[in-house]
C-alpha positions, 0 to 999 in steps of 0.5 A: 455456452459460456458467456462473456460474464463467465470467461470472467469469472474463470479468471477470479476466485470467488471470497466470502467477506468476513470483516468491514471497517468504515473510517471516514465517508472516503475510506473503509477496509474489508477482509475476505477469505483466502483461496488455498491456490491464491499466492502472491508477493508482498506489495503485489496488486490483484482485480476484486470485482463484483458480480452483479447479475448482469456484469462483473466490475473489476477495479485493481486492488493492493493486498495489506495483508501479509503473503502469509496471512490466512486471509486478504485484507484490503483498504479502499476509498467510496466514491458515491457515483464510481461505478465500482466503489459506489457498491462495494462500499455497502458490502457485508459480511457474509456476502461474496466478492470475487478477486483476481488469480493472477496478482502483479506489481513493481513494488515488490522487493526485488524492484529496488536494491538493498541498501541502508534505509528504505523510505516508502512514501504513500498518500491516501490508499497509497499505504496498502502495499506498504502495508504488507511489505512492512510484514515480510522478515525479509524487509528487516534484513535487507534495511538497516531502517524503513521509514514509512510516511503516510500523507493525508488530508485528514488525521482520521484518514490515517487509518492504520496509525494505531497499528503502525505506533503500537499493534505492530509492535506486537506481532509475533513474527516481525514485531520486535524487528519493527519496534527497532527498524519501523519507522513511522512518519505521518503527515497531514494537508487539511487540518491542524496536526502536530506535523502538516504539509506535503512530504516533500516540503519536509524534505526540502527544509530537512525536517524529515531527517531530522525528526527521525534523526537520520543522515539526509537520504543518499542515492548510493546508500538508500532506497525508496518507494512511492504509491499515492495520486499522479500530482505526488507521484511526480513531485516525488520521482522530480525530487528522487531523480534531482536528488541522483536516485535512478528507477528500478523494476522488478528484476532490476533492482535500482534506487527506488520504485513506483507502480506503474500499472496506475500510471497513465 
């Protein structure tokens, strides 16, 4: 007889873990492999759980790796006392880590229209659906420019900052795309840096126009995307909406899209 433990395990694939980085006390990432059957769209979300012996917990998890990767990469924050973190973050290679079958989202593609420029503001673990959208050809075709902002308290928390400067730049499928078009805009609230403050300020005063030498944003050309915590999620959707910008969905395209299965 099946028990609730195994209904759940029905629903994931089992993945062996084959990398971990730890950057800071708060954030590591960790790559598993892939399961053949396991598809999905760049920006889309899935469950990875952990099977202790008694339960399985589950937490919702974007993919940074690109849709066609051969395998799942992901970035995660420790909490010491989370009931899920507190253990995953002390995964190995080598050991088993179980991830959702059935991946979803609204940050895909298809939620926002073409347009000129896509602005995809993120903070903390907010980047990694970004991540894997800044992989896809597709992306490139349909923006003239994706500007990329990542806003965090520490610089050392601005974990794929090297990648996004240089090691993209090398890619072989999208990274002379991404030297044209990609451009990067991080940010920082807690320490001396050579850009600090919410992105928001830097939207008010200008300076993220201006520094990257672009026309301010226009709701009837430009397109954006935001992931990070509820306080910059609402900033952002008051200062899109004040600015004309209207919300789009997945299939139906509008001026800009937030996840909103983590809004409660």
């Amino acid at each position: 007889m099946s028990t609730a433990r195994d209904k759940i395990r029905e629903k994931l694939f089992a993945v062996e873990v084959t990398d971990v980085q730890h950057y800071t006390d708060r954030l590591f990432t960790l790559r598993t492999t892939r399961p053949g059957t396991f598809r999905f769209e760049a920006g889309e979300f899935t469950m990875i759980g952990l099977d202790t012996g008694q339960e399985i917990i589950q937490r919702a998890y974007s993919m940074t790796n690109a849709s066609y990767d051969e395998e799942l990469s992901f970035l995660s924050i420790k909490v010491q006392d989370g009931a899920f973190t507190s253990r995953l973050q002390y995964i190995e290679v080598g050991q088993e880590m179980l991830v959702g079958k059935k991946p979803t989202g609204t940050l895909t593609l298809d939620a926002v229209a073409p347009g000129r420029n896509l602005y995809l503001f993120s903070t903390g673990t907010g980047i990694a659906p970004f991540m894997s959208l800044i992989q896809e050809p597709e992306i490139y075709n349909r923006y003239e420019r994706i500007i990329l902002n990542h806003t965090c308290r520490l610089q050392a928390e601005l974990v794929f900052d090297h990648y996004l400067r240089e090691g993209i730049h090398e890619h072989p499928l999208i990274g002379e795309e991404a030297a044209q078009q990609l451009l990067y805009y991080p940010t920082v609230t807690r320490e001396d840096y050579y850009r600090t403050g919410r992105i928001t300020t830097h939207m008010d005063d200008g300076s993220l126009w201006g520094e990257l030498g672009l026309d301010a944003m226009d709701p009837e050309k430009d397109r954006a995307m935001v992931c990070g915590g509820p306080e910059m999620l609402d900033a952002l959707v008051n200062e899109l909406t004040s600015r004309g910008f209207d919300a789009g969905d997945r299939g139906e395209a509008g001026g800009y899209a937030i996840e909103k299965a983590f809004v409660g």
